[in-house]
C-alpha positions in Angstrom: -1.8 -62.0 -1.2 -2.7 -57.9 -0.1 -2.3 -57.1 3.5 -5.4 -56.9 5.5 -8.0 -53.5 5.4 -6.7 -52.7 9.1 -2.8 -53.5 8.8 -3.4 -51.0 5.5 -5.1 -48.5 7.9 -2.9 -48.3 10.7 0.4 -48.1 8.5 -1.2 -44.9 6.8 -2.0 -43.7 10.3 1.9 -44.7 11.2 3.3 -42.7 8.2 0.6 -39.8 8.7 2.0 -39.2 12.4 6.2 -39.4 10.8 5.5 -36.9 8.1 3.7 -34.5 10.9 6.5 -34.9 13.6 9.3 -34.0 10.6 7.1 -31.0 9.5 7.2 -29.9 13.0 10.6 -30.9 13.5 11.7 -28.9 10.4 9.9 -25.7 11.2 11.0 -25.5 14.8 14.7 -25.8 13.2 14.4 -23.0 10.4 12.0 -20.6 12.9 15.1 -21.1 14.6 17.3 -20.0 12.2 15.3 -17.1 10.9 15.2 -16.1 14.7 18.8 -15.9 14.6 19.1 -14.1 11.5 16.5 -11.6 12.8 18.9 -10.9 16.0 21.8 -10.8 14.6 19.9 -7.7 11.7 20.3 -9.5 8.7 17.4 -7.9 7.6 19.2 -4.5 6.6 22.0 -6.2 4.2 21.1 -4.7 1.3 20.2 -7.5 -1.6 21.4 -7.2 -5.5 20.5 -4.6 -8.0 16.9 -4.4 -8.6 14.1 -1.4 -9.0 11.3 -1.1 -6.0 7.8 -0.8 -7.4 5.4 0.4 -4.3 1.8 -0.4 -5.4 -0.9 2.6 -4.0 -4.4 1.6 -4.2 -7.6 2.0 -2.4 -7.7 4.2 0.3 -4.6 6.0 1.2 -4.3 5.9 5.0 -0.8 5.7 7.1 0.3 2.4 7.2 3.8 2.5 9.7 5.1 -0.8 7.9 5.3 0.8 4.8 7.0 4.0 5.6 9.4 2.1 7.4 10.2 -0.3 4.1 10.5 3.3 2.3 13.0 4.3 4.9 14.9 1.3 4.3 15.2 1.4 1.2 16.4 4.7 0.8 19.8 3.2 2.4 19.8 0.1 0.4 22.3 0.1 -2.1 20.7 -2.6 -4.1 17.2 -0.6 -4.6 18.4 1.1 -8.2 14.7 3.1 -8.3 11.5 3.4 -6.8 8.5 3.0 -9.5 5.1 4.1 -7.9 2.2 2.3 -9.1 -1.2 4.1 -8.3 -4.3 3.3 -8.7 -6.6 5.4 -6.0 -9.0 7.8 -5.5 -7.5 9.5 -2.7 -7.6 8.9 1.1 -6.6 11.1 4.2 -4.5 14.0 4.6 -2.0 12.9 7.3 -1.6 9.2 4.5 -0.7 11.2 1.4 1.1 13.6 3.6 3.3 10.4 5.1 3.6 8.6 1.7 4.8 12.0 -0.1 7.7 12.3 3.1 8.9 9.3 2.7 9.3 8.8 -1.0 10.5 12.8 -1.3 13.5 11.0 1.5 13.8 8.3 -1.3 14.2 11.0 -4.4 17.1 12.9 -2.9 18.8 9.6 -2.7 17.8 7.9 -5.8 15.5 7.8 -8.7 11.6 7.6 -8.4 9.1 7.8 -11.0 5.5 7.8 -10.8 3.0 5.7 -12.9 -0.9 6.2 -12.8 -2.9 3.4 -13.4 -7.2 4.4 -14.0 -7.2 7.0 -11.0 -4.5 8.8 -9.2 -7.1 11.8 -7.6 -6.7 14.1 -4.6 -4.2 11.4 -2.2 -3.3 9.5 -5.1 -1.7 12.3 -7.2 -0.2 13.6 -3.7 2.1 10.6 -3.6 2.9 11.0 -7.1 4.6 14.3 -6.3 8.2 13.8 -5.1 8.7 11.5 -8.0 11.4 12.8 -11.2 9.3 11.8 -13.7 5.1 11.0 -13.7 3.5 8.8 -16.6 -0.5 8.8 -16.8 -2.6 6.9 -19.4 -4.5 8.8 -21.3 -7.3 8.4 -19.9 -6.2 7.8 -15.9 -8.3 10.5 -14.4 -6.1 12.4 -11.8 -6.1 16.2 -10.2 -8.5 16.5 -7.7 -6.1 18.9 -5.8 -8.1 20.1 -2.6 -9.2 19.2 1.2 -12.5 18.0 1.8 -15.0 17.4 4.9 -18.2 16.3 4.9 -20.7 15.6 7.8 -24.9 15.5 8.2 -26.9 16.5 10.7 -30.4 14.7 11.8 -31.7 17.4 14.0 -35.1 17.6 11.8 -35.7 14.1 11.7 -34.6 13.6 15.6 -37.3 16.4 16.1 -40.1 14.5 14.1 -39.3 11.3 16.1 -39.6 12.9 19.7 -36.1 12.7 19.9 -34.1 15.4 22.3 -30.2 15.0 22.3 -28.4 16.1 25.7 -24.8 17.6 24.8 -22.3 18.6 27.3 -19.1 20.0 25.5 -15.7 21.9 26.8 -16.6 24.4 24.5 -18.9 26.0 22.1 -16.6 24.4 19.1 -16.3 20.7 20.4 -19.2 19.6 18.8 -18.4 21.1 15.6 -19.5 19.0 13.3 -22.1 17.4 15.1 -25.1 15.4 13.9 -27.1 16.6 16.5 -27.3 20.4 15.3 -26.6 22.7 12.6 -23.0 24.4 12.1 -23.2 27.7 13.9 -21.5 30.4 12.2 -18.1 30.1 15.1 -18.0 26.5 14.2 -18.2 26.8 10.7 -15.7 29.7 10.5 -13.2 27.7 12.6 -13.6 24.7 9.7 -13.2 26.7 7.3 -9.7 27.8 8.6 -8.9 24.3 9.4 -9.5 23.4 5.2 -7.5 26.3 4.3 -4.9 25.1 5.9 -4.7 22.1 4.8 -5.7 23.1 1.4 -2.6 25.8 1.4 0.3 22.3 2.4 -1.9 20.9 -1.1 -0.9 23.7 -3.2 2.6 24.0 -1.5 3.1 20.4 -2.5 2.2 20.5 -6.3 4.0 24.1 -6.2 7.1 22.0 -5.2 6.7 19.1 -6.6 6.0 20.2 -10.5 7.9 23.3 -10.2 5.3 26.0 -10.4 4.3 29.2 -8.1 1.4 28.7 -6.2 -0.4 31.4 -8.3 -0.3 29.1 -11.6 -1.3 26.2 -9.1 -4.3 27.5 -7.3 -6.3 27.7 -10.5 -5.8 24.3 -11.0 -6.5 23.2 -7.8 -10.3 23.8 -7.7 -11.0 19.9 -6.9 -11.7 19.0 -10.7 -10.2 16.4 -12.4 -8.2 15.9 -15.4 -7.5 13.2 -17.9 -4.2 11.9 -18.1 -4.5 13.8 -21.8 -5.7 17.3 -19.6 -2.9 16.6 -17.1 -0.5 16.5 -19.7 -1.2 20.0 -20.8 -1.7 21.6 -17.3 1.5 20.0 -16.3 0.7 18.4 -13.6 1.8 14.8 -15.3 5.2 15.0 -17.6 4.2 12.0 -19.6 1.4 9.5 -21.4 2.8 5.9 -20.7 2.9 3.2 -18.3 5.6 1.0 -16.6 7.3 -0.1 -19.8 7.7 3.6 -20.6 8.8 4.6 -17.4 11.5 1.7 -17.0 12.8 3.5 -20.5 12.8 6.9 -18.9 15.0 5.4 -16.4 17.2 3.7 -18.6 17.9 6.4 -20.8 18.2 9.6 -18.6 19.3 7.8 -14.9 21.4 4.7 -16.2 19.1 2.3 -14.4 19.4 -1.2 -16.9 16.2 -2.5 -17.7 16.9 -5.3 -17.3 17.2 -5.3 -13.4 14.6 -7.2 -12.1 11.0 -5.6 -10.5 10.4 -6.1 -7.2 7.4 -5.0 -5.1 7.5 -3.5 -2.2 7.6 -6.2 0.7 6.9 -5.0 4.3 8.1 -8.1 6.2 11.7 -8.9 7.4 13.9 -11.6 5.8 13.2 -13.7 9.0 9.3 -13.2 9.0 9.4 -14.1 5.0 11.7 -16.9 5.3 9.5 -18.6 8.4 6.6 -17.8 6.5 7.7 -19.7 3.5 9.2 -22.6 5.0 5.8 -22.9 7.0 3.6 -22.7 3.6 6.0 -26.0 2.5 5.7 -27.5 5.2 2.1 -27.4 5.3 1.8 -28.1 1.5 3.7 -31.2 2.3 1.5 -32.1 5.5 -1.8 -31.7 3.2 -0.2 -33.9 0.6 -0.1 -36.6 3.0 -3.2 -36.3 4.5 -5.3 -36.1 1.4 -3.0 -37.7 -1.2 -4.5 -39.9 -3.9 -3.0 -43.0 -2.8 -5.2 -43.0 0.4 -8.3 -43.2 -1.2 -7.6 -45.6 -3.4 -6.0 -48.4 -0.9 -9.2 -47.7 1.3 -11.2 -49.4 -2.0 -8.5 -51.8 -3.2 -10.1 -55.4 -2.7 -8.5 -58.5 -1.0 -7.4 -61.2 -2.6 
């Protein structure tokens, strides 16, 4: 004889309520012990042997919790390499200008090679330039070596609408760009020296990085863009390939075993990735409970 519907319900209720209170009871005891670790800076023992791949796509802005993993591992023993993965179009000056720091840190400490994926322009080849070694597909498209800004202004329209903006500035440059007027000559003249600037740290960083004076640079660096094929020959790239052939490279001419495992770049301490983890079990485990198949099917099962 089956137990009644409602002694069936309340017993799935009962072990519903158990398997929460030891979820919770577990993942108070292991944020516990990843607390502890955290305090007592476990998270700088280095790990084993292994070779860092830092994946650069999109937009390249600064982003403080990378630099500081870069930083870190520069001082871990058990980071062998660095392999740069990039895939982007660019991004700011101050993010390229970061991302170049800290891996040019990183490559008077160990090995780092550069691999381009479809684009590696403007930013993206930036970052590529501390590295010993730089692989592009044939057909990645990369250069783009140059400073750009770009504004509008709406004065016509506003004009046509009835539309009168009031301005008060510090200065006659302040409002340089501004939508609400045309450049005037001062302001454009004081832009201009603000791109050359940062268009002279550009060239200074390819001069460095591949090795060349500035003269055989600046031609180069007239914002086009190159084929990984075109790269090649203007030097800027030392290699066609991807990561397969760049794990060679490193094998052959920095004694770095392929065979060490890959690992990406991670930007969270041990603590924050060990709570993390336990708490996606845990939940996993809470969620099989609640919506496990056995429910479902007692809530049908006839009497007898």
């Amino acid at each position: 004889m089956s137990l009644e519907p409602d002694l069936l319900a309340d017993r799935r209720r009962l072990r519903r309520r158990l398997t929460m209170w030891r979820g919770l009871a577990l993942l108070a005891v292991f944020g516990a012990i990843a607390f502890v670790a955290a305090s007592r800076g476990q998270d700088g023992l280095p790990g084993a042997a292994h070779v860092l791949r830092l994946p650069v796509s999109g937009m390249i802005t600064e982003d403080r919790r990378i630099l500081q993993a870069l930083d870190r591992a520069a001082t871990d023993d058990g980071v062998r390499a660095v392999i740069v993965a990039i895939d982007s179009p660019g991004g700011t000056m101050a993010g390229g200008e970061s991302l170049h720091a800290a891996l040019a840190r990183i490559a008077e400490r160990k090995p780092v090679v550069a691999v381009m994926g479809a684009t590696a322009a403007s930013a993206g080849y930036m970052v590529a330039l501390p590295a010993q070694r730089i692989f592009a597909r044939d057909s990645t498209v990369t250069g783009s070596i140059g400073v750009l800004l770009q504004s509008f202004e709406v004065s016509g329209l506003m004009e046509r609408l009835g539309v009168s903006p009031q301005v008060i500035a510090s200065g006659p440059l302040k409002d340089q760009p501004s939508l609400f007027r045309p450049l005037t000559e001062e302001g454009r003249a004081a832009l201009d020296r603000v791109i050359g600037d940062l268009y002279a740290q550009f060239v200074a960083m390819v001069a460095a990085g591949r090795h060349m004076p500035p003269d055989q640079v600046r031609p180069l660096a007239d914002g086009r863009v190159f084929t990984g094929r075109q790269a090649l020959a203007a030097g800027l790239v030392d290699a066609i390939g991807g990561e397969r052939e760049a794990r060679a490279w490193l094998a052959a001419e920095r004694q770095v075993p392929e065979a060490l495992p890959l690992r990406d770049i991670e930007t969270r301490g041990r603590a924050e990735r060990l709570l993390s983890s336990v708490t996606e079990s845990m939940m996993k485990s809470l969620f099989s409970e609640w919506l496990g198949v056995d429910a479902p099917r007692a809530l049908w099962q006839p009497s007898r």
